[in-house]
Structures are given as C-alpha cells and as structure tokens.
N, C-alpha and C positions, 0 to 999 in steps of 0.2 A: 504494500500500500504506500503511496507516496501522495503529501498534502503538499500543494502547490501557493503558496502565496505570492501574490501582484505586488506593483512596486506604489511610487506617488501619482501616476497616472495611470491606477486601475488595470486592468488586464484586459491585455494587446496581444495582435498576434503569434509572436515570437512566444508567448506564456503557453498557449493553448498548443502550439505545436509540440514546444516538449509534453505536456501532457498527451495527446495524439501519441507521440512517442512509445509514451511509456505505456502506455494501452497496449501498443503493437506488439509489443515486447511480453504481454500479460501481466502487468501490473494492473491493480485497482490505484485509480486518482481520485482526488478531491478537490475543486478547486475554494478555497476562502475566499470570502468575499467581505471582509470586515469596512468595507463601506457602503455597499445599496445598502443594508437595515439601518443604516446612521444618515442616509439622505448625502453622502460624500460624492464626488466627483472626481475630486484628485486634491493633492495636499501637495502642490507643487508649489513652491513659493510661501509655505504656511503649512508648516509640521506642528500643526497645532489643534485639528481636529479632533485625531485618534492619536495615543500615544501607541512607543512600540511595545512597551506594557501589554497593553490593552488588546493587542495584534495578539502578541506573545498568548495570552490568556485564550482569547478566541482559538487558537490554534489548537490546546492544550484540551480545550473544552469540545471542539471541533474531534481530538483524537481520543475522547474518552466516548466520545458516544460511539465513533467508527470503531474504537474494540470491542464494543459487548456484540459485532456482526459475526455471526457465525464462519464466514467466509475469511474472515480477518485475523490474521497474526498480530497479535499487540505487540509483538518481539521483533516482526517485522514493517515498522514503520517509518517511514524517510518523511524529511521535511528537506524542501528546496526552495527558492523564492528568490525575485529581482529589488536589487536599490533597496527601499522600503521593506518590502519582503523578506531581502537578502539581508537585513539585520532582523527579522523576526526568525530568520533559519537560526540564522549565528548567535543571538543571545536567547533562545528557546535550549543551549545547551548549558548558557551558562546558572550555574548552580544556587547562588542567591533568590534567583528569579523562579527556574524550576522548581525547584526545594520548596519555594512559597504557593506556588501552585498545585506542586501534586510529589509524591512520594511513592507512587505504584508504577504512572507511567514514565515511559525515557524514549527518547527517540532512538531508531536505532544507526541511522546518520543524520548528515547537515550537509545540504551542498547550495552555497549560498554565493550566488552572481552579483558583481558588486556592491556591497555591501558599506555601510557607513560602516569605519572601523578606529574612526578618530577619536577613541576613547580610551582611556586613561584608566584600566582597572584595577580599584585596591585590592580587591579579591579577585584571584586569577586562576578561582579552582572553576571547571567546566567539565565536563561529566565525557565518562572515557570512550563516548562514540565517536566513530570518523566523521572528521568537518572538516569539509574541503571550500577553499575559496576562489574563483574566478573573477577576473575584473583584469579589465584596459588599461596599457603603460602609460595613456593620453589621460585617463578620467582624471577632469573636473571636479567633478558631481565630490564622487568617493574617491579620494584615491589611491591611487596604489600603494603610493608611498608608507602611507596611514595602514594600511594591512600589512604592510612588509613587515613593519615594526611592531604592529598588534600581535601579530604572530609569534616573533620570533621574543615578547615575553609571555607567551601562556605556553609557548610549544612545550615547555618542561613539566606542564602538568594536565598535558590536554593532545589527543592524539591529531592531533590536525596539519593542515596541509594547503600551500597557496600556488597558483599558479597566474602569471600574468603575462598578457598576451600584447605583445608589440603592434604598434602603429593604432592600437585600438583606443576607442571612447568608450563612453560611458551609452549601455544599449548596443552595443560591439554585437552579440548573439543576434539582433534584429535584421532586417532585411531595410531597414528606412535608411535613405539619405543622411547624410551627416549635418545636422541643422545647430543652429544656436535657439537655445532657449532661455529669455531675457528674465523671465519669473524664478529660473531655478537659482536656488543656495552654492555656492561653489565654496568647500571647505577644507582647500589646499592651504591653509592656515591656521585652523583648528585643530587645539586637541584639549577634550573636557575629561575631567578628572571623572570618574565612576566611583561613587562612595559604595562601601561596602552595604548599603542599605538602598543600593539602586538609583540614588540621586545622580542627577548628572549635572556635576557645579561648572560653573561659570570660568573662563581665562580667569588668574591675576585676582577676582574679588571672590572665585573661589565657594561662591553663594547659590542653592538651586534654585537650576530654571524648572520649577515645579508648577508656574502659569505661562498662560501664554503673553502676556506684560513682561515676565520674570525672563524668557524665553528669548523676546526682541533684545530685550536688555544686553543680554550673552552673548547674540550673536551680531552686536555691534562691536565688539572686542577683535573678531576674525572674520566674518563672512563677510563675502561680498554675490553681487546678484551677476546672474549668466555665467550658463554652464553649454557643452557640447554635447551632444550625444549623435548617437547612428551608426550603423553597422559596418565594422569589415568584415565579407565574406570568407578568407578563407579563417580567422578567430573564431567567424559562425560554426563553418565547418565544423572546426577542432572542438568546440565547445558540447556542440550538440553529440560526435562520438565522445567522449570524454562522460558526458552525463549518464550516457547508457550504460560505458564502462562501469561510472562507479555505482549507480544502483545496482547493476549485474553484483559486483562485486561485493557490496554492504548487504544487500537485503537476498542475495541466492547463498553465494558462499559461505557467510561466517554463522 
C-alpha cells in the first residue's frame, strides 16, 4: 500500500502518474487530499492554511483506517509525496511527531520528492524505516543544499538516503515547462531551528512561528518571493524508475 500526498498546488499530473504506476506494478494507493474538506486550493505563497502537522496527522489517520482492510498489510505501508507532501513523507518518520500520534502504526518507508528540509533538528531521533530523498541541484523552492546537510546530521540515527539530480528545479519529475513562479517562498537562506516539542523558531529571535502573524514575522529574517520550477526529462526519467525500484525494494523485499 502506498499513500501518496500532493504538494502546495494540490495534485497535478506528474502525482497521479506515479500513483498509475504503482497500481501497474500491484500496489494499492491512496491519494490524500488534506485540502478539498478544508475549502484549500493551494498554499503557495501562504503556508498558513494547513500546517505540516496537520498533513502529518491526516496521513497517520488516513493509514489507521487503510489497516483495519483486510487486503492491507499494516507492515507494508509506504508514504511518498511532493514539496509540501514531501515534508509530510519526511517528518511523518520523525519520532517526536509520530510518537505523539500513534504508537502501533510506522510506516514502512518514506520516499519524499523535494522536500523542505531547512530545518534545524534538536531531536534527531526518526524511526528506522528507509527514507529516501529526491530533489533538483537548481531548486529554489527547497533546496538541495538544505537536504545535503539535513541528512548528513540525522544519517547517524536514521536509515536514510538523498539523491540529487543535476541541471534540475524544483517539479524536475513533471513534464511542465520551466516557469517562474512570483507567489512562491524561495528558502535558499533559511534555516529554523526544530525544538524538540515541534516548534519551528524563528532566524536570530529564535521565537515560534506558531501563527500565521508569528509566521510573516520569521520569514522576513530569510525568505524572499519567486521561485523556478518544471521538469527535466531525462531526472523524470530517472526519478520515476528509481520510485519503483524503491517500493519494489521496501515494501516486496524486507
């Protein structure tokens, strides 16, 4: 089973493919949708609707009810997702958050397509399933840089794994043109601390952005607006066997 969550502009075609995918292959999917029941559209330019909490939780909730299905391995369930998503994949492992949600289930991977990973974790324990990261040498948005380093301080307690794809943006897996988007956050000068009780504090004053007032505030310190995004074909290419690889591999093999 593999739950698929979208990014800040909802789910696009490039999402539904790899799900198609996974189908083809006999997986069961899911896709979340933790914006139509909330009247959302997209949270581009304004991460302030739904937190990744809140995603996080949806998910969690999403795969308690997908394991009481008879057809359903609770042992075998994968979580994947884009940008927005792609941090509900990546911190749905980590263990403050899950801990506080649930104690029975675990996912059984994480394979999360650029993902915000500009964060700063005091607690750096995350739960010992494979999570794999994907994202563009070009992204804007998320980038790479911010993962290279996110990684290589949990790697010591967390089985995971990054791979980044040259000449690529951010939506690199997509088949779209390479566009500028004036609305989006670009946070290649960000990095917020993660308190060990899931706050996520502010540059310098250090304070949680716990509203969305508190929110603007923080990200006057580093963000600036317009970001790239759009597809290079052959990163698609590589992305999409790579995806198949690794659910083959997390949810047949082990």
């Amino acid at each position: 089973m593999i739950i698929g969550v979208a990014g800040s502009l909802g789910w696009r075609k490039h999402h539904y493919e790899y799900m198609k995918m996974y189908q083809e292959i006999g997986f069961a999917t899911f896709e979340l949708n933790s914006f139509q029941s909330r009247n959302i559209t997209s949270t581009v330019g304004s991460q302030v609707e739904i937190t990744t909490a809140t995603m996080i939780l949806d998910a969690y909730k999403a795969f308690e009810k997908l394991a009481k299905h008879p057809n359903i391995d609770e042992e075998k369930v994968s979580i994947t997702g884009w940008s927005l998503g792609g941090a509900v994949t990546l911190f749905s492992a980590w263990k403050p958050v899950k801990d506080a949600i649930t104690s029975d289930l675990k996912f059984a991977s994480h394979l999360a397509f650029y993902p915000p990973c500009f964060f700063d974790p005091e607690n750096t324990e995350f739960t010992d399933s494979p999570i794999h990261i994907l994202i563009g040498e070009l992204d804007n948005w998320t980038p790479a840089d911010a993962c290279r380093n996110f990684v290589n301080k949990i790697s010591n307690k967390s089985n995971v794994d990054l791979t980044i794809y040259t000449n690529s943006h951010h939506s690199f897996d997509s088949e779209e043109p390479i566009m500028f988007n004036e609305k989006g956050y670009s946070f290649e000068n960000c990095l917020f601390k993660l308190s060990k009780e899931g706050d996520v504090l502010m540059n310098y004053l250090h304070l949680p952005m716990s509203s969305p007032i508190m929110q603007k505030i923080g990200f006057l310190f580093c963000v600036e607006r317009g970001v790239n995004l759009g597809g290079n074909p052959e990163s698609r290419k590589r992305a999409f066997e790579f995806s198949k690889y690794f659910m083959k591999k997390t949810l047949l093999e082990n």
